[in-house]
C-alpha positions, 0 to 999 in steps of 0.5 A: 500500500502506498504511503499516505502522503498527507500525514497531518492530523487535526487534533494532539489527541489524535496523534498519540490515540494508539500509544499503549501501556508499556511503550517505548517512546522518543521525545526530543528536545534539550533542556527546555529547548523544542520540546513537544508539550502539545503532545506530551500533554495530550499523552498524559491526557490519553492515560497510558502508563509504565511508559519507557523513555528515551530523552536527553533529560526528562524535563523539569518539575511542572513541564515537559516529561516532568508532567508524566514523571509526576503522574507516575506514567514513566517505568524507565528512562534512557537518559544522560542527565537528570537536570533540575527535576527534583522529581526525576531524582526522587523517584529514582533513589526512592527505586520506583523508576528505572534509569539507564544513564548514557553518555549525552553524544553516546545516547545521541549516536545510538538513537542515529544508529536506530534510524540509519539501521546500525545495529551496534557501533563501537565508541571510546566513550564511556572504556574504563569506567562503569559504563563499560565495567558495568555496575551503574545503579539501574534501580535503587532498591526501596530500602537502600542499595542497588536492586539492579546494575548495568551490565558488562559491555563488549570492549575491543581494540581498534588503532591501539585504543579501547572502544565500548560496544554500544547498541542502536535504540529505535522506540515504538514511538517518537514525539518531537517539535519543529519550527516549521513542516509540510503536510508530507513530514519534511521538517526544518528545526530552529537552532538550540531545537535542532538537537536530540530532535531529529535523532529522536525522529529517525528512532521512532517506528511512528514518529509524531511531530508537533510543527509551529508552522505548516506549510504545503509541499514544495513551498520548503527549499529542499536544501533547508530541510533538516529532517526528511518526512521518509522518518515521520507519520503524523504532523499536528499543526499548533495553533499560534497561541501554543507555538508562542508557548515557550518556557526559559529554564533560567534567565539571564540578563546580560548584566548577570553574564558580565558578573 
């Protein structure tokens, strides 16, 4: 059957109806920065739970992937840093969350590697360490301790140096945000949000992608677009009001950046 080339959807809901209990799913974004709220919001709303996810953080108390994490939807998290959200952390020492922490451009090239259907690559990142050696706390038992490790990994030498063997992810789904797309999933992205977005994008088996502009086929120059709609499904365009919609994880004047 052939694709169907207009891959808009009208409403978040929508987007995310077949996202079940116990899914994988991608969400770009870093930091506050082209994180998809409309659609995580509309995930939260839709009920499903013990959720894994795949995100450079897992945002913040109050927002992003923070809402989910609050509401007890998050099973297991496949991340590089735990940031601000002072929730994330509490779950995770108190053992009610799984964590797999990775190296930030580790999880980056393993989530490229899903989408370019690399199987597994070998990188210096992380030889020497408990990232090769094994023995990162996974999950906190309840009353203190560890009640899972991470596991030993392959390492082998190439040109004299040690590399660790790390596997390619790919997710039952993915959520990210342009700035601007078409109807047949082309995407442009704007600046600090071209970042673990289309990486996220390419893993996702149904990747939906939230756009603060839509745009009709052939009105983007192909050599601006970032991301290719072969990698996405479904497009929802925001309205104005929830483009303009964007939260500063901290401000800071230019007064503040001299001192």
């Amino acid at each position: 059957m052939a694709p169907r080339m207009d891959k808009t959807v009208a409403t978040a809901a929508e987007a995310v109806a077949d996202v079940g209990d116990g899914a994988s799913v991608a969400v770009g974004g870093f930091g506050l920065s082209g994180v998809p709220e409309v659609l995580i919001r509309a995930l939260l709303a839709a009920g499903p739970g013990r959720l894994h996810v795949v995100s450079n953080n897992c945002g913040v108390d109050g927002g992003g992937l923070g809402l989910l994490l609050a509401a007890g939807r998050i099973a297991r998290v496949t991340g590089s840093y735990v940031g601000e959200n002072k929730e994330f952390a509490r779950q995770y020492l108190a053992g009610e969350l799984e964590l797999e922490l990775t190296p930030q451009g580790t999880l980056a090239e393993r989530l490229r590697a899903g989408g370019a259907g690399i199987p597994a690559f070998f990188t210096p990142a992380g030889v020497g360490t408990q990232v090769a050696d094994g023995g990162l706390p996974w999950r906190h038992a309840p009353g203190g301790g560890v009640a899972l490790a991470s596991p030993s990994k392959e390492v082998r030498a190439f040109g004299g140096r040690d590399h660790v063997l790390e596997h390619a992810i790919t997710t039952d789904f993915a959520l990210v945000r342009a700035a601007v797309g078409d109807r047949h999933g082309n995407l442009v992205f704007h600046r600090s949000a071209r970042n673990f977005n289309p990486l996220s994008a390419m893993a996702g088996r149904i990747t939906v992608a939230e756009v603060e502009r839509l745009v009709e086929p052939g009105e983007l120059d192909p050599d601006a677009v970032h991301l290719p709609g072969v990698f996405v499904q479904r497009v929802l365009a925001l309205t104005p009001e929830q483009a303009a919609d964007k939260h500063v994880e901290k401000r800071m004047t230019r007064q503040e950046a001299r001192d």
